[in-house]
C-alpha positions as CSV (number, residue, x, y, z in Angstrom):
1,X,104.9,89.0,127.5
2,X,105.6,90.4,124.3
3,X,105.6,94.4,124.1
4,X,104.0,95.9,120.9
5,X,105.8,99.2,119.6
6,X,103.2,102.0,118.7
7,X,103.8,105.1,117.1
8,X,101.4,107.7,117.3
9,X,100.4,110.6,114.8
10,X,97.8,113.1,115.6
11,X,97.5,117.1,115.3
12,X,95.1,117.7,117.3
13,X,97.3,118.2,121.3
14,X,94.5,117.4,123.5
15,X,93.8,114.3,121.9
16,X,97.4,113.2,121.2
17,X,97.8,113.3,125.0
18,X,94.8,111.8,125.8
19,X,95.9,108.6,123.6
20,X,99.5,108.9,124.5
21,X,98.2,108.3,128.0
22,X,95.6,105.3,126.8
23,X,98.8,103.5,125.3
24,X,100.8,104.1,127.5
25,X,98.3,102.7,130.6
26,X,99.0,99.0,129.0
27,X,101.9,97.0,130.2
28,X,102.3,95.3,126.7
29,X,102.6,99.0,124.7
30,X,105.5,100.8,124.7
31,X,105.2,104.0,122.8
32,X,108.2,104.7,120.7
33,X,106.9,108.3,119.5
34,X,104.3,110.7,118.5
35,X,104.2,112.6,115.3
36,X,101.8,115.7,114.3
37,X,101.8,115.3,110.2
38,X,102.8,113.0,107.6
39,X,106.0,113.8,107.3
40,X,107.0,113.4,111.0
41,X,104.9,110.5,110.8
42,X,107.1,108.8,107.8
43,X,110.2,109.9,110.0
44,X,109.2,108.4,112.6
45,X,108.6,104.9,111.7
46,X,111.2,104.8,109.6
47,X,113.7,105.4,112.6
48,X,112.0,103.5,115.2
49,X,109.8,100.7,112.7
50,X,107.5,100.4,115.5
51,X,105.3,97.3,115.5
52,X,101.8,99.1,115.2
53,X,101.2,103.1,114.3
54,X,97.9,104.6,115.8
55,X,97.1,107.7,112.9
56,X,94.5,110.4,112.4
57,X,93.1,110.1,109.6
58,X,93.4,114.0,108.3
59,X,96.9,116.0,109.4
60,X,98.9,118.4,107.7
61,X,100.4,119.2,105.3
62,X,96.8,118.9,103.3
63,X,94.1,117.9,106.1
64,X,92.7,115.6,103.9
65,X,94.3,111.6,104.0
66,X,97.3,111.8,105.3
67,X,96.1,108.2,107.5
68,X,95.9,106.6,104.4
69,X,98.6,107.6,102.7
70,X,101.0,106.6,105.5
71,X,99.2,103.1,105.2
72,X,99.9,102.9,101.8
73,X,103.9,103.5,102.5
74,X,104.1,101.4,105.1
75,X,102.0,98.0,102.9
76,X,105.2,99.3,100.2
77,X,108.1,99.8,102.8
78,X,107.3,98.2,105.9
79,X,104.3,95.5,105.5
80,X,105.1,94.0,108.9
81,X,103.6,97.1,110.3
82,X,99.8,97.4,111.7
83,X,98.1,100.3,111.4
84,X,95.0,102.3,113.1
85,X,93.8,104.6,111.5
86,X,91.4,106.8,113.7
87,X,88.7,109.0,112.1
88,X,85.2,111.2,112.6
89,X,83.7,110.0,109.1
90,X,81.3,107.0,108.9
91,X,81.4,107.2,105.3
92,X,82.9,104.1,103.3
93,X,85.1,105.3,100.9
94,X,88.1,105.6,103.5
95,X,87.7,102.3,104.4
96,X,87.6,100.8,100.8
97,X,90.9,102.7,100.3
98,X,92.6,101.8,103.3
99,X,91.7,98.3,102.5
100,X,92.1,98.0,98.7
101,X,95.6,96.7,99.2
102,X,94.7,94.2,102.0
103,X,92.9,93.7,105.1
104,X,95.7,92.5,106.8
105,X,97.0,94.5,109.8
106,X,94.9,97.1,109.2
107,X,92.0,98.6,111.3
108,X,89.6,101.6,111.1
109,X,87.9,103.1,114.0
110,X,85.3,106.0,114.3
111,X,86.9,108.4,117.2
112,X,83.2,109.0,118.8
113,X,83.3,105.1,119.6
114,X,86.7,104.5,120.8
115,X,85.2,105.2,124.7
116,X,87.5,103.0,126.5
117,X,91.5,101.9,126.7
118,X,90.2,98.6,126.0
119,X,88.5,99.1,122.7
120,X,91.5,101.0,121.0
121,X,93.8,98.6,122.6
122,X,92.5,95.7,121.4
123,X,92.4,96.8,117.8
124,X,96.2,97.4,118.2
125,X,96.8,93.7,119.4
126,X,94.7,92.7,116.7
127,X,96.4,94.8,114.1
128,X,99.9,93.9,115.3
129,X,98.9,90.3,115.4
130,X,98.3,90.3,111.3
131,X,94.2,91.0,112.2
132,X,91.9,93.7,110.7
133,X,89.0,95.9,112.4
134,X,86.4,97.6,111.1
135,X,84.1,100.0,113.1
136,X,80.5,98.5,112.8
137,X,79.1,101.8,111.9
138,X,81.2,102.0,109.0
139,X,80.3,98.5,107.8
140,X,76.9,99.5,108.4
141,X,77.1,102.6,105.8
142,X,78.9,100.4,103.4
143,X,76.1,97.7,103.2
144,X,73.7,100.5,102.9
145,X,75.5,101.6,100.1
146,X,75.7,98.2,98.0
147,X,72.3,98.4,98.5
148,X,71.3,101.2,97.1
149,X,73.9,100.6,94.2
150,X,72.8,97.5,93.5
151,X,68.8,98.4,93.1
152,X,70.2,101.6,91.5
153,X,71.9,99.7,88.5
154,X,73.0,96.1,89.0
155,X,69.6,94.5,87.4
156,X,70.5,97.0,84.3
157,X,73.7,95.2,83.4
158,X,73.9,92.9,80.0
159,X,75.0,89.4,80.3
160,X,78.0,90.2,79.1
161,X,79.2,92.9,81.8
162,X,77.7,90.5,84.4
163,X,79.8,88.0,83.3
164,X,82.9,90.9,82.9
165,X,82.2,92.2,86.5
166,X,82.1,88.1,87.7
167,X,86.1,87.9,86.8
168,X,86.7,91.5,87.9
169,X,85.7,90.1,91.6
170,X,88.3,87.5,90.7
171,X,90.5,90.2,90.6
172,X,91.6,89.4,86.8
173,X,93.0,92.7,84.7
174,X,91.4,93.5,81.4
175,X,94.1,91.5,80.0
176,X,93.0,88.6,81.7
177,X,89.6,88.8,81.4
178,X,89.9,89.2,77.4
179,X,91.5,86.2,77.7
180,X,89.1,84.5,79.2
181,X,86.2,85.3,77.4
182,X,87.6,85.7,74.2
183,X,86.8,89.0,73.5
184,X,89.2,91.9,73.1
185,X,90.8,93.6,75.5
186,X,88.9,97.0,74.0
187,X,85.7,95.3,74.1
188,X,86.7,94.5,77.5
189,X,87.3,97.9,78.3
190,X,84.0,99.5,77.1
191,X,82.0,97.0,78.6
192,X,83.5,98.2,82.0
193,X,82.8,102.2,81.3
194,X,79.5,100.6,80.8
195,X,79.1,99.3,84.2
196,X,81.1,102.0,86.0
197,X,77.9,104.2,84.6
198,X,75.2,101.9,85.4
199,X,76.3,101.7,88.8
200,X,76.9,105.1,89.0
201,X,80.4,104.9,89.4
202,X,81.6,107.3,86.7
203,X,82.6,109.8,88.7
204,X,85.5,108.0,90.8
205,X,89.1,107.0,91.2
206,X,89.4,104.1,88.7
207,X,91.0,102.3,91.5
208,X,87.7,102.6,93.5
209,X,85.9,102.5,91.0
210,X,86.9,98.9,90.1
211,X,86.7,98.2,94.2
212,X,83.1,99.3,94.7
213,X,81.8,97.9,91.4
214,X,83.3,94.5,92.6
215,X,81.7,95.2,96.5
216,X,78.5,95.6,94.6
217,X,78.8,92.2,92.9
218,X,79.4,90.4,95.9
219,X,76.8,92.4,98.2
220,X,74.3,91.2,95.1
């Protein structure tokens, strides 16, 4: 039996025990550590380079992503580690960032819904097999959201910025879209301000921004 290394981050005491005990109840855990913030958390793993981390999704030092952000390290310094992030929001825009970079290994689960050992720990085996879970409520708010976008402003769009916002959900760059259609790169760039507006988009990270425009597309 193969035993998956988790590392555990969460501020909050009583619920650090609580799933310090839930991992530790399963004879294929071992749990290497627990961390209370991002930093101990970043220490941690990069001493012990468990197999899976289980993170809050909000810890000092800011309270505000600190889940997220230690995904993002690990995909750049160690990719062979899964990671759960645990949080209280339903809302999608966590889960479009923690998956902008990949799907892979990667899980996101609403607190209120993890009831049992073996819901959280089968998202762990998952994760540390190369898998990804998503909590159904939060796919749930994210369709409802393409929704809305797309009646919003996606039957607004010009031929032209459909066609633009088709090779953005191949992933192109500006570059390579220009490319493509022949246009330039500027043009290529103003047409994409355009639909960042029309989809009311103007407001975000460019990053998600070019994300959720594309999750529009595709939920069209």
């Amino acid at each position: 039996m193969k035993v998956i290394r988790v590392a555990l981050a969460e501020d909050n005491v009583l619920l650090r025990e609580g799933i310090s005990r839930l991992v530790g109840s399963c004879a294929d855990f071992k749990l290497v550590g627990v961390a209370s913030d991002l930093p101990g958390l970043l220490a941690l793993v990069a001493e012990q380079r468990p197999d899976v981390v289980v993170t809050d999704i909000r810890m000092p030092p800011t309270g505000k992503d600190e889940g997220i952000r230690a995904a993002t390290w690990l995909r750049e310094h160690q990719p062979a580690t899964g990671v759960v992030v645990l949080s209280q929001y339903a809302a999608p825009g966590y889960a479009v960032e923690l998956l902008e970079q990949g799907s892979a290994g990667r899980a996101y689960l609403l607190k209120e819904r993890v009831a049992s050992v073996d819901e959280l720990a089968q998202a762990i085996r998952t994760v540390a097999a190369g898998g990804s879970v998503i909590d159904p409520a939060v796919i749930e708010e994210l369709v409802r959201a393409r929704t809305r976008e797309k009646n919003s402003g996606l039957a607004s769009l010009t031929a032209r910025e459909s066609e633009i916002l088709a090779e953005m959900a191949q992933g192109k760059s500006n570059a390579a879209i220009a490319t493509t259609l022949f246009v330039t790169e500027r043009a290529v760039e103003k047409h994409i301000n355009s639909i960042f507006a029309k989809l009311g988009l103007s407001e975000e990270k460019d990053v998600n921004r070019r994300v959720k425009a594309v999750l529009v597309y595709l939920g069209g």
